[in-house]
N, C-alpha and C positions, 0 to 999 in steps of 0.2 A: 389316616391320621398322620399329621406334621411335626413330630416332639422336638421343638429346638432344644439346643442343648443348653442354650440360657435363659431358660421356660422358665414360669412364675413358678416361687414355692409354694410347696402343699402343707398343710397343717395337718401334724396327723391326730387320730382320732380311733384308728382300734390299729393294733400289732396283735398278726399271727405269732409265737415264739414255739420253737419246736426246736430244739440241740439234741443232739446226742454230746457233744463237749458243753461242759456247762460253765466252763470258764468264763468270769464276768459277767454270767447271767443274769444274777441276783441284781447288781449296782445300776445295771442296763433299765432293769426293769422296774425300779425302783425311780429314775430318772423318766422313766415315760410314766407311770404312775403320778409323777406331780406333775407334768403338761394332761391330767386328766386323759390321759389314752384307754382306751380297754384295752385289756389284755387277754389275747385266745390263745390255750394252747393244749399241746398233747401231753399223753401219758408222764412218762417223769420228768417234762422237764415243766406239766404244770403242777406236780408234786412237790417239786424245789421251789416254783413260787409260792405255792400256799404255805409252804412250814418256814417260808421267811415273811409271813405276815401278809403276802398281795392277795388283793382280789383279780380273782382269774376263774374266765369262761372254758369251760371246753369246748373240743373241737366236735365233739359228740351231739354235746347240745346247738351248738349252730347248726349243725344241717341235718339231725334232727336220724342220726342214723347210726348206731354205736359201732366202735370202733372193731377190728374182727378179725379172725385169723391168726392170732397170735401179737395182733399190731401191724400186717403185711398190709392193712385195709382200712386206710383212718382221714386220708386229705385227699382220696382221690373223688373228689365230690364236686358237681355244678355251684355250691354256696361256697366253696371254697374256691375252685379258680373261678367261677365268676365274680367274684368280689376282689380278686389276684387281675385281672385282664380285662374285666369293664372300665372303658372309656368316660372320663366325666365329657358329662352331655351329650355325647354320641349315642351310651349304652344307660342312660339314665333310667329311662321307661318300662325297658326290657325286665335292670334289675328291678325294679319298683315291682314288677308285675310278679314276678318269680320270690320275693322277697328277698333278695341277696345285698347283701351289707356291702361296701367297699370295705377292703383291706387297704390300708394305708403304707404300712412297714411290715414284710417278711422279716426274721430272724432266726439262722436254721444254717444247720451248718451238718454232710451229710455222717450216714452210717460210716464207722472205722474201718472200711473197707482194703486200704494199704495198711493199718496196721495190722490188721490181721491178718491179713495174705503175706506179712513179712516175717512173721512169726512161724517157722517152720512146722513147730507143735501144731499149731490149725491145722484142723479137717477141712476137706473140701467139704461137707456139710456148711459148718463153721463161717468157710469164704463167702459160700453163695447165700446165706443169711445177712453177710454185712454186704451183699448187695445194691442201696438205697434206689426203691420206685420213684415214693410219691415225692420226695426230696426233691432230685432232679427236677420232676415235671414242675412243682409250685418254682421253682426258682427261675425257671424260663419263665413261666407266667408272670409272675415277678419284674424279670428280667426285661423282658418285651414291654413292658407297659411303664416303661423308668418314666413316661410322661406325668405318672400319678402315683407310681408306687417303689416306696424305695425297697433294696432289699439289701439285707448284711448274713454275709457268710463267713466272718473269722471274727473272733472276737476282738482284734488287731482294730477293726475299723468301730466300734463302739465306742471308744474315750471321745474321736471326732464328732461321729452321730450326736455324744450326749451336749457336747460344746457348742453344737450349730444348732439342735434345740434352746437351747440356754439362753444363746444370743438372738435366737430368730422366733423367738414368739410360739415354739415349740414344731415350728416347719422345719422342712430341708426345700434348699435350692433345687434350682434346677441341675445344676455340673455337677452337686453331689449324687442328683437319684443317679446320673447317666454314669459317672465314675463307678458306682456301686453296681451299678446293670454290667458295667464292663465283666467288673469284677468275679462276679456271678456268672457269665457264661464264660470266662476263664476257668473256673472252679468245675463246673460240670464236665466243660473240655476233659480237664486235667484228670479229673475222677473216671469217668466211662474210657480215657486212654488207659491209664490201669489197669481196670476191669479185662479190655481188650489186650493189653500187652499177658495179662496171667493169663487169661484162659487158653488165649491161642497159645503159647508155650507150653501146655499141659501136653505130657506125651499119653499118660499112662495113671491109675488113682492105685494106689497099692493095697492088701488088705485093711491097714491101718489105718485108710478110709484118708491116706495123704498125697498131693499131689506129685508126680514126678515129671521135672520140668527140661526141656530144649533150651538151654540158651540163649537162642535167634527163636522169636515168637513168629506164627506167620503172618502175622501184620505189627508191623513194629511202630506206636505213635509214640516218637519225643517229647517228655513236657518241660519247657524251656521257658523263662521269663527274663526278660531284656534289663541287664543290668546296668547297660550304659550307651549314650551311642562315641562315636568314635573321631578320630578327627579324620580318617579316613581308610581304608582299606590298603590292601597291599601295596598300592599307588595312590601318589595325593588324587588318580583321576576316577579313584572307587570310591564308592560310600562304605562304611564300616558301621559295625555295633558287635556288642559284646553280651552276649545271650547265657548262663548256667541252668544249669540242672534244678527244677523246681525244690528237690530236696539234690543238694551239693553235698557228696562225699565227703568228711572232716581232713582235712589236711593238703586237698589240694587249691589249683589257683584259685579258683572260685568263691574260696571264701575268705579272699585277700581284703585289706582294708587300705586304701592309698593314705597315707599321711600326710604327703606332699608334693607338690611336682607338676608339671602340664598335663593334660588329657594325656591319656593311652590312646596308642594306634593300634590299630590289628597286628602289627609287624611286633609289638613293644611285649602282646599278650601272647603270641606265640612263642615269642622268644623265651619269654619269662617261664611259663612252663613247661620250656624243654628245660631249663636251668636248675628252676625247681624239683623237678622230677629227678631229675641228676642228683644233683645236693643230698636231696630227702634218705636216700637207699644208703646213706654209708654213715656208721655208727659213730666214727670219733668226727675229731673237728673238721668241719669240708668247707672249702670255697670250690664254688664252679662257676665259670666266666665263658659266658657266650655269644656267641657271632653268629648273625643269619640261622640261627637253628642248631648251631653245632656248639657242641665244648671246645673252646681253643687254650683252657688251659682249666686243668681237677689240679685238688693237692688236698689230703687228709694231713694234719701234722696235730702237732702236741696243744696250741690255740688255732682261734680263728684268724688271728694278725699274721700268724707263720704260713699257714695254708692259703689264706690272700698272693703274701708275696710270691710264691711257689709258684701260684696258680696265675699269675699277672707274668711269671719270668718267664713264663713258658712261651708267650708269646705277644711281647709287650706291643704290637704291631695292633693285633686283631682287636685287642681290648680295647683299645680305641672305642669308646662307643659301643661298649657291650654291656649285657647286663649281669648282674654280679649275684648269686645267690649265696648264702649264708646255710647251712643248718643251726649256727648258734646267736645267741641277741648280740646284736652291735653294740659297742662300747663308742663314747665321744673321742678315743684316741686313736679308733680304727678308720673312723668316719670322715675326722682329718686327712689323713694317710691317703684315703681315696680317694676323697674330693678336691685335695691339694695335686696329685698325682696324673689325673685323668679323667678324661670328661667319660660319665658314665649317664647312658639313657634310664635304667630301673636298676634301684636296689632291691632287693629280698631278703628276711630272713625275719624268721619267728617272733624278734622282739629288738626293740633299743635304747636305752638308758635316754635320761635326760640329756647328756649332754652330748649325745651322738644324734638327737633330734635337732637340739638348738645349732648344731654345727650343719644339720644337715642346712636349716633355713637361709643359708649364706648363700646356696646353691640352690635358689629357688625352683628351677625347670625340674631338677632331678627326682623324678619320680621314685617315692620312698614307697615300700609296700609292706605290710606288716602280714604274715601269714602264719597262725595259730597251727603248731603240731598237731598231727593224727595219723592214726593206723590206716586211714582209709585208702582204697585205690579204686578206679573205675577197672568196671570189668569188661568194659567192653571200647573199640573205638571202633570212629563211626569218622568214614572219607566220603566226599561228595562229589559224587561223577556223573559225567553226562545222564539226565532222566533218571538218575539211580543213587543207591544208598552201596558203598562196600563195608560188612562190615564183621570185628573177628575179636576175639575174645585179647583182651590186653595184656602185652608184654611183660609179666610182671615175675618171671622164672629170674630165681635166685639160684645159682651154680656154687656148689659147696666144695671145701677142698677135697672130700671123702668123693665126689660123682671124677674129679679130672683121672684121667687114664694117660698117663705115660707110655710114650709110643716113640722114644729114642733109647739109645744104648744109656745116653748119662739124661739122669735123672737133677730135676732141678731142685736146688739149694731152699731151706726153709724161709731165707730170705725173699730168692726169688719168687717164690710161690706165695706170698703174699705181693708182691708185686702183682703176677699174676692177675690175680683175682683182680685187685685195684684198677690193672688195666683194662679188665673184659667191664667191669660195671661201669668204666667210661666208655669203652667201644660200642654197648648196648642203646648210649643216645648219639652216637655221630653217625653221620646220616653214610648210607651204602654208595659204594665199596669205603669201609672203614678201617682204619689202623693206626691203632694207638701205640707210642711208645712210652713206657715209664719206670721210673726207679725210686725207691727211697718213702715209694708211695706219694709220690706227685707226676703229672705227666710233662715229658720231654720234648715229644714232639705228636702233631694227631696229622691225620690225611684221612679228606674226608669227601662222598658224591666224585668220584671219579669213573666212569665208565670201567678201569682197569685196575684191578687187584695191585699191583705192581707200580704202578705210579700213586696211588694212596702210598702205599710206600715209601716210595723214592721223597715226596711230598713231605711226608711227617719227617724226614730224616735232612730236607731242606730246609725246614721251619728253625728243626732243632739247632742245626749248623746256624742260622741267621740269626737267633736267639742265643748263641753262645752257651751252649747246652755241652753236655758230654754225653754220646748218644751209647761209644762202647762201654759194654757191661748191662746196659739196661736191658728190659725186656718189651717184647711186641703182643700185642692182640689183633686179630682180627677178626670179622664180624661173622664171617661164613669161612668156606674153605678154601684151598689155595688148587685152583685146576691143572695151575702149575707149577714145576719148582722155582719157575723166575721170582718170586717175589719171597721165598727162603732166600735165593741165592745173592737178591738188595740186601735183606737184615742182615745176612752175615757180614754183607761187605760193610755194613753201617755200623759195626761191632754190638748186634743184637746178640744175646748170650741165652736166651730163651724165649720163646714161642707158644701162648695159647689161641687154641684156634678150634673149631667145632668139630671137623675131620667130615668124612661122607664121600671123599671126592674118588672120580674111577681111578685118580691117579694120586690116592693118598700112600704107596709105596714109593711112587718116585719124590715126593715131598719129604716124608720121613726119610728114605737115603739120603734126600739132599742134605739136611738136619743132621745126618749122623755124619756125612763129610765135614760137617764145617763144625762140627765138635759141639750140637747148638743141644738143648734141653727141650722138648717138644710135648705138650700136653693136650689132648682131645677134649673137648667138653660133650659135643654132641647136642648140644643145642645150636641153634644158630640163631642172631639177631640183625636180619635184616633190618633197616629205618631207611622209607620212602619218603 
């Protein structure tokens, strides 16, 4: 069989309906009711149509063999897919002979099998109940046969369904059944990748009859749906697209809303949520401005108009064409300020007033992103290497003033130690070997992707000098540890007055005397934040 995808409409004439979500059931069904459709269906959700007035067949009574097992055993029947997967006029005679009706329109959308498995309370009993059989199999059947049978699995696509009945003489086209077949074997994908990401995760069932889980599943399927495609990849000479998380965590890129501005490029989206991700972690007002992937200038201050400038002085060079994230809603005075200032590729930040949109439109290319607050964070990141997946639980360790350990003679000033901290939660996105310098709670200067400890250094202490900064007094962060005392002994000469750093190294004594020669304040964290 040949199913063009601009095949003649079908007129429908009986819908199987079977939900476990019953949302929009009723209206759906009510709509195929006056196109004279019969209506088949199972357990409760032919319960819901009969106490809203429809007339509705069971699924019992069509094939003639009651439903069993608890419900495990109710569509796996020849009247049912064969009426789901017979060909008009290929398969005419067969069903004629068998007595098997054509199904026209599936509606079925499966057991809560991710909600419940998300729900910690669930038993594994519980899980493997909201397992769905016969769902699945009618929906491929369904699916397969889009030449003559449409099928709907989210209540999202019924307003459509009931608008191309309406206008079309109670048919669907042909590019709807095949859209909806896509649809449908997207959804089953997505469902049995679940099923397989929990089970194989399961280390262990506890008496409490709950599952105890790994992590890293041993087959790990993504379920991802393409959100946009791109103007290009990392080069104009790649093709790009922009893929999220079928269910996207609350608050990060993914559930951005553009406002305004040219397409996005891959380079525009990576950029944007290192930015983001930066931004998001620090409580008072933040601006962070990024370059190729790196912060080249944080600043937390009293607004977000003070921490912009802070954060653009730090190195008004690289901002050039960087993008600029927000934790607070833009004002139309701020918006000015930037767009009068400097060409900027993507804005960010949670919200903007009327008049910091209409200013934004003066600046039409500038891509404006509005991205809604949340708690949320991925737990996991996922790098793509030759024939392989690397992948490892997400960087998401918060260092508190109570974990740093002081490991020089003089201990540093409560000033400083806000500092501190201020500098590692910048050091945690600039890419390895990283070294931030900052004071006042803005950053001074950064050095960032150097093969050597020590010229990250030297770097951040060059920026600062070319930026007109004042670098003595402030304080250093670096990502990891120092192997040697050469890059103590750059801060000091660069009038760094304090030093956090993770410590671990075989020659963390000659570091620390070097610190206590040059009178310097030095704090261990013990974590370290490598970015590849």
């Amino acid at each position: 069989m040949t199913a063009a995808l601009n095949g003649p409409s079908v007129k429908l004439r009986r819908a199987l309906l079977s939900v476990s979500d019953k949302t929009g059931l009723v209206p759906l069904a009510q709509a195929l009711a006056r196109h004279r459709v019969e209506l088949v269906s199972t357990g409760g959700t032919a319960k819901a149509l009969r106490d809203a007035g429809l007339a509705v067949r069971d699924v019992s009574e069509l094939t003639g063999f009651p439903e069993m097992m608890d419900g495990r055993v109710k569509t796996l029947h020849p009247i049912v897919h064969g009426g789901l997967l017979g060909r008009a006029g290929t398969d005419d005679a067969v069903m004629a002979e068998h007595g098997i009706g054509a199904i026209d329109l599936l509606v079925l959308n499966l057991y809560p099998f991710e909600k419940v498995s998300a729900d910690p309370a669930s038993t594994m009993d519980e899980i493997v109940e909201n397992i769905d059989i016969g769902g699945p199999a009618m929906l491929r059947s369904a699916a397969k046969n889009f030449a003559r049978v449409a099928v709907a699995t989210d209540s999202a696509q019924y307003d459509a369904i009931v608008a191309e009945l309406d206008s079309n003489d109670g048919a669907l086209s042909g590019a709807t059944r095949f859209s909806l077949s896509v649809a449908a074997f997207n959804r089953v994908s997505q469902y049995d990748a679940r099923i397989s990401d929990y089970l194989s995760s399961i280390t262990a069932v506890g008496d409490d009859g709950r599952a105890k889980r790994s992590t890293f599943p041993q087959q790990s399927n993504g379920s991802f749906v393409k959100v946009m495609d791109l103007r290009y990849g990392e080069n104009p000479h790649q093709q790009g697209a922009f893929y999220r998380d079928l269910w996207p965590v609350p608050g990060t890129l993914a559930t951005f809303t553009q406002l305004q501005g040219k397409e996005l490029s891959y380079n525009n989206l990576a950029d944007a949520d290192a930015a983001w991700e930066c931004v998001r972690q620090f409580e008072g007002n933040a601006c962070v401005i990024v370059k190729h992937a790196n912060p080249c200038g944080v600043a937390e201050a009293a607004d977000i108009a003070t921490a912009y400038e802070l954060a653009y002085a730090t190195d008004p060079t690289s901002a050039f064409g960087g993008i600029i994230a927000f934790n607070r809603p833009v004002d139309g005075e701020l918006m000015k300020t930037i767009l009068d200032r400097q060409f900027v590729e993507v804005l960010i930040a949670p919200d903007y007033d009327e008049a910091a949109l209409a200013y934004g439109r003066k600046k039409a290319n500038v891509r404006v992103l509005r991205i809604p607050h949340g708690d949320g964070r991925n737990n996991v990141d996922i790098k793509r290497v030759g024939s392989g997946l690397l992948m490892q639980t997400a960087d998401i360790r918060e260092v508190t003033r109570d974990e740093l350990k002081v490991v020089t003679r003089v201990a540093p000033t409560e000033a400083q130690l806000a500092d501190l901290l201020f500098a590692w939660r910048v050091a945690k996105y600039v890419k390895s070997n990283a070294i931030v310098y900052a004071r006042d709670g803005r950053t001074v200067g950064v050095g960032a992707g150097q093969m050597s400890r020590v010229y990250s250094a030297r770097i951040a202490g060059i920026k600062a000098n070319d930026a007109g900064l004042v670098v003595p007094g402030s304080v250093m962060a670096s990502d990891a540890f120092f192997p040697f005392r050469d890059g103590i002994d750059a801060a000091a000469e660069a009038g760094i007055k304090a030093v956090i750093q993770p410590g671990g190294s075989m020659r963390d004594a000659e570091v620390i005397a070097a610190a206590d020669e040059h009178g310097l304040a030095m704090v261990f964290t013990g974590i370290r934040h490598f970015r590849h």
